[in-house]
C-alpha positions as CSV (number, residue, x, y, z in Angstrom):
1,X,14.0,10.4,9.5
2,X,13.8,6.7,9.5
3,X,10.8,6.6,12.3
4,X,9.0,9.7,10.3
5,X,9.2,7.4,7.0
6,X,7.8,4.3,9.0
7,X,5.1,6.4,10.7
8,X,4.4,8.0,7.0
9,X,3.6,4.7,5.5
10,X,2.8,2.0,8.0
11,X,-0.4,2.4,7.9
12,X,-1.2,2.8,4.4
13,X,0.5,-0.2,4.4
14,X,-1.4,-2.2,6.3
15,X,-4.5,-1.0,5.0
16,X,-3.8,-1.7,1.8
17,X,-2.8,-5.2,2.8
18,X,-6.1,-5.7,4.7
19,X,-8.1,-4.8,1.7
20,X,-6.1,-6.4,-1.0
21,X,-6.1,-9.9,0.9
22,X,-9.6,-9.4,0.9
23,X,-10.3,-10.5,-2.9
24,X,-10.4,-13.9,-3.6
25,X,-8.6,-13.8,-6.6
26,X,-6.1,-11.4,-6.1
27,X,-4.9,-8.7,-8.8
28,X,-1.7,-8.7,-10.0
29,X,0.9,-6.7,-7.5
30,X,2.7,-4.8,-10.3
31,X,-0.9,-3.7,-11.7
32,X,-1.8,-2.7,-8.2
33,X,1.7,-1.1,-7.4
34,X,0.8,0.8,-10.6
35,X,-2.1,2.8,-9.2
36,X,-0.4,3.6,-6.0
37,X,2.0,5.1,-7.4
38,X,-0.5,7.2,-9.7
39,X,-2.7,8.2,-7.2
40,X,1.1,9.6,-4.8
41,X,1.8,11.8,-7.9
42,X,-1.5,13.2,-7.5
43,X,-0.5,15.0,-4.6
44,X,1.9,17.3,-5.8
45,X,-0.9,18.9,-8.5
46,X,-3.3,19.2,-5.7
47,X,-1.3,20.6,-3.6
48,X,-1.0,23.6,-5.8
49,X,-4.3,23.6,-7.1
50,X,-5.3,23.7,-3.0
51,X,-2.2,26.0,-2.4
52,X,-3.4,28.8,-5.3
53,X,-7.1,28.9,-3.7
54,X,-6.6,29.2,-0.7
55,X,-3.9,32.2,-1.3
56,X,-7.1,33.2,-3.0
57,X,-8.9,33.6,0.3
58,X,-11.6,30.5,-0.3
59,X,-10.1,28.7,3.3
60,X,-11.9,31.3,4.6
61,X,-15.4,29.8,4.0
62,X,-15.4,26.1,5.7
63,X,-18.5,24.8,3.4
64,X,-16.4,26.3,0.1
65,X,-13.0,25.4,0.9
66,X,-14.3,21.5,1.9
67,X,-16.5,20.9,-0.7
68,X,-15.3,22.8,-3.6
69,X,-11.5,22.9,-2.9
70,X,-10.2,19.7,-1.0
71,X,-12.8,17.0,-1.7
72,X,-13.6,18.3,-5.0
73,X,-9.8,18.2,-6.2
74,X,-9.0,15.0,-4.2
75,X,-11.5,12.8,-5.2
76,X,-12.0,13.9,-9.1
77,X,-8.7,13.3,-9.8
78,X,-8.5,10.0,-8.3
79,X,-12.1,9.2,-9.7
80,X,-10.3,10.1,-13.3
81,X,-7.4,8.2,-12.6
82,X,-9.2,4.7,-12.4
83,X,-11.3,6.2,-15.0
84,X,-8.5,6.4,-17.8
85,X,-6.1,3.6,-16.6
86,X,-7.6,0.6,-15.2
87,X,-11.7,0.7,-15.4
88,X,-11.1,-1.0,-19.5
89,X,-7.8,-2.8,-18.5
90,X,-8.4,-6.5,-18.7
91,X,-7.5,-7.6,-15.1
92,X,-10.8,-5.3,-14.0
93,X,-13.1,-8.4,-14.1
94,X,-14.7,-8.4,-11.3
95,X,-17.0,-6.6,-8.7
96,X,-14.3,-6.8,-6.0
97,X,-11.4,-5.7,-8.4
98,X,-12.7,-2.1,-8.3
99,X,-12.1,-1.6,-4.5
100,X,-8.6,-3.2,-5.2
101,X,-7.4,-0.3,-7.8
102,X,-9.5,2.8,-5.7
103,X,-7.9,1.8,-2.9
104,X,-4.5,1.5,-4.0
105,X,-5.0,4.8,-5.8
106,X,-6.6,6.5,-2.9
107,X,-3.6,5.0,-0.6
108,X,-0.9,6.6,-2.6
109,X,-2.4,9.4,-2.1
110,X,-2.4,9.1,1.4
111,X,1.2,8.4,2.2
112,X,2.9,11.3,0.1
113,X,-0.3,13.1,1.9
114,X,0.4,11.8,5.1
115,X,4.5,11.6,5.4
116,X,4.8,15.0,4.2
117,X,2.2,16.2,7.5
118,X,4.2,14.2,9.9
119,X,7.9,15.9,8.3
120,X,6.3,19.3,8.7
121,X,4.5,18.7,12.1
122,X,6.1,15.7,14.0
123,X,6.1,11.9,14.2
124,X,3.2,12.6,17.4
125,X,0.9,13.2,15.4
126,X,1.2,10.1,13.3
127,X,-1.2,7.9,15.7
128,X,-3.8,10.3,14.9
129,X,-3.0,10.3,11.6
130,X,-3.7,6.8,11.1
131,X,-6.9,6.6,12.3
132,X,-8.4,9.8,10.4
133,X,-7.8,10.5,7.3
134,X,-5.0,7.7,6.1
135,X,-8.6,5.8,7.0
136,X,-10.7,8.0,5.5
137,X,-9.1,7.8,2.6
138,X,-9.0,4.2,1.9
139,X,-12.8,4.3,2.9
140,X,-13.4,6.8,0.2
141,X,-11.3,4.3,-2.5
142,X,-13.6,1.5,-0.8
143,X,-16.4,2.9,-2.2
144,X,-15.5,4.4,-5.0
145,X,-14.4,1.3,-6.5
146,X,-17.5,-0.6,-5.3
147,X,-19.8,1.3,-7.4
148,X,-16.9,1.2,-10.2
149,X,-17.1,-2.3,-10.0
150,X,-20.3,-2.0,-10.3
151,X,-20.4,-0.1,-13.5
152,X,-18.0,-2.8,-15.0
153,X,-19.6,-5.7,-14.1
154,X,-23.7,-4.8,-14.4
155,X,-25.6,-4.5,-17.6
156,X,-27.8,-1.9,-16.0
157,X,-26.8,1.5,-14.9
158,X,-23.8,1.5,-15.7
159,X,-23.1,5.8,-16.6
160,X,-25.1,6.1,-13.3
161,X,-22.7,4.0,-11.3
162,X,-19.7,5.8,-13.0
163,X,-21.1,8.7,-11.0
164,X,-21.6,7.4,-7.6
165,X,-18.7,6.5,-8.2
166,X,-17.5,10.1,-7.5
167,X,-20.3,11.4,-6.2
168,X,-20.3,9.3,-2.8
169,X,-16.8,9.8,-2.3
170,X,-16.9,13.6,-2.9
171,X,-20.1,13.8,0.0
172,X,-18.6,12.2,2.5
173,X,-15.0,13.6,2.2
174,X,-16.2,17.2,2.1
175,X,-18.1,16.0,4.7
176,X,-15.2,15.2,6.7
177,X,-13.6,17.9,6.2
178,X,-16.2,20.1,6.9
179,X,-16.4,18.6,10.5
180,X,-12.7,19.1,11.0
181,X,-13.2,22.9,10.3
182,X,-16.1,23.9,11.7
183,X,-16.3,22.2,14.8
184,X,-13.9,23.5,16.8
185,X,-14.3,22.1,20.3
186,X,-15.1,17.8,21.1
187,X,-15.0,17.5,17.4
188,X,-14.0,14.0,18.3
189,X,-17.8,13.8,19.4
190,X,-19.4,14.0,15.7
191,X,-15.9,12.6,13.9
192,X,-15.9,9.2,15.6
193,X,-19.3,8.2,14.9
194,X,-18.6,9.5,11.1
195,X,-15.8,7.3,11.0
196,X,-17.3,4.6,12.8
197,X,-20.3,4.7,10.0
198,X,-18.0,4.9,6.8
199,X,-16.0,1.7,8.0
200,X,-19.7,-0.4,8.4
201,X,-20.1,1.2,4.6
202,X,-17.1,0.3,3.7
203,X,-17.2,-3.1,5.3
204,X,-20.1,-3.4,4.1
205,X,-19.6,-2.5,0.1
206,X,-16.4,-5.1,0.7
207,X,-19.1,-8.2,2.0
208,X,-21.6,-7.4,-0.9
209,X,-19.0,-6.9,-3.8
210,X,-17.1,-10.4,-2.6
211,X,-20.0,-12.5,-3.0
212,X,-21.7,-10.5,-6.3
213,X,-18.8,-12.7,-8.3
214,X,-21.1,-15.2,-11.4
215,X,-20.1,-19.2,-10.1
216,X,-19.0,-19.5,-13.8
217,X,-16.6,-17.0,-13.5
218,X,-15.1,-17.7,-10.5
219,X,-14.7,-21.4,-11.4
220,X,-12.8,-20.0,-14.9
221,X,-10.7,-18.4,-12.9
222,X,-9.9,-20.7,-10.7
223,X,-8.9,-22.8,-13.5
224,X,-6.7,-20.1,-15.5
């Protein structure tokens, strides 16, 4: 049980970690803690909500059962999640803080999501695991929150933001998951270069939302 619990979070871990470390003025850990543990209670209602459609017979269409089932559910409900608790808390001040809260919520998500795979299937699987959708999913929170951040912070755009800040997400996870179900054989041909793509726009959204931070600001902060 004990390696199964390691391989279940160790990598959400560590991603976390990565992406957290990467602000330069770093949120506060409980505030963060908070919206992991938000977005690991979301499993269990989509779960059901995932479970009662597809006893409905909608896993029988790929391009329905991606789209409208497990990206849909997935990333609304995190997308609502920052939306009610953290995008007017105070501590969401900056670009960068947006990635901070997606990914923690996004995170949660994926260790409930992932340690209950490995129970069912085996700790094998848990390389595997780590490098598809644990990673997916903080890529999804990456940019999720950039655009969130972006909403918060800009005087411009700010209801169209809000809805990239879905939007995006929603695309390119039902467009993950659409890969896993359709191709069948060499899928790793087409899912590599997808992943390989969402971590230079991750990486990416990371670089520009770091250095979009106002001098002024960063110097008040610095002296709080």
């Amino acid at each position: 049980m004990f390696s199964i619990l390691s391989a279940g979070i160790a990598p959400t871990f560590a991603l976390m970690a990565f992406f957290y470390l990467k602000d330069r003025f770093s949120e506060p850990i409980g505030l963060t803690l908070k919206m992991f543990i938000l977005g690991a209670l979301l499993v269990f209602p989509i779960m059901f909500i995932q479970y009662t459609f597809a006893a409905e017979g909608f896993s029988n269409n790929a391009f329905i059962y991606s789209f409208l089932v497990v990206a849909l559910s997935e990333e609304f409900f995190k997308w609502f999640i920052f939306l009610y608790f953290i995008y007017h808390h105070t501590e969401f001040d900056e670009h960068y803080d947006g990635i901070v809260y997606a990914v923690a919520i996004s995170l949660g998500f994926a260790t409930i999501e992932n340690f209950l795979y490995i129970l069912t299937n085996g700790v094998e699987y848990a390389f595997t695991r780590a490098l598809f959708p644990v990673s997916s999913h903080a890529l999804f929170g990456v940019i999720m929150g950039f655009y969130f951040g972006k909403s918060k912070v800009g005087v411009q755009l700010k209801k169209w933001n809000l809805f990239l800040a879905f939007s995006l997400p929603y695309v390119l996870h039902g467009l993950y998951d659409y890969i896993l179900l359709t191709v069948t054989s060499r899928w790793l041909l087409l899912l590599i270069p997808f992943m390989i793509a969402l971590w230079l726009l991750g990486l990416r959204s990371v670089k520009v939302a770091n250095q979009s931070i106002d001098p002024i600001f960063a110097e008040n902060k610095k002296q709080a």
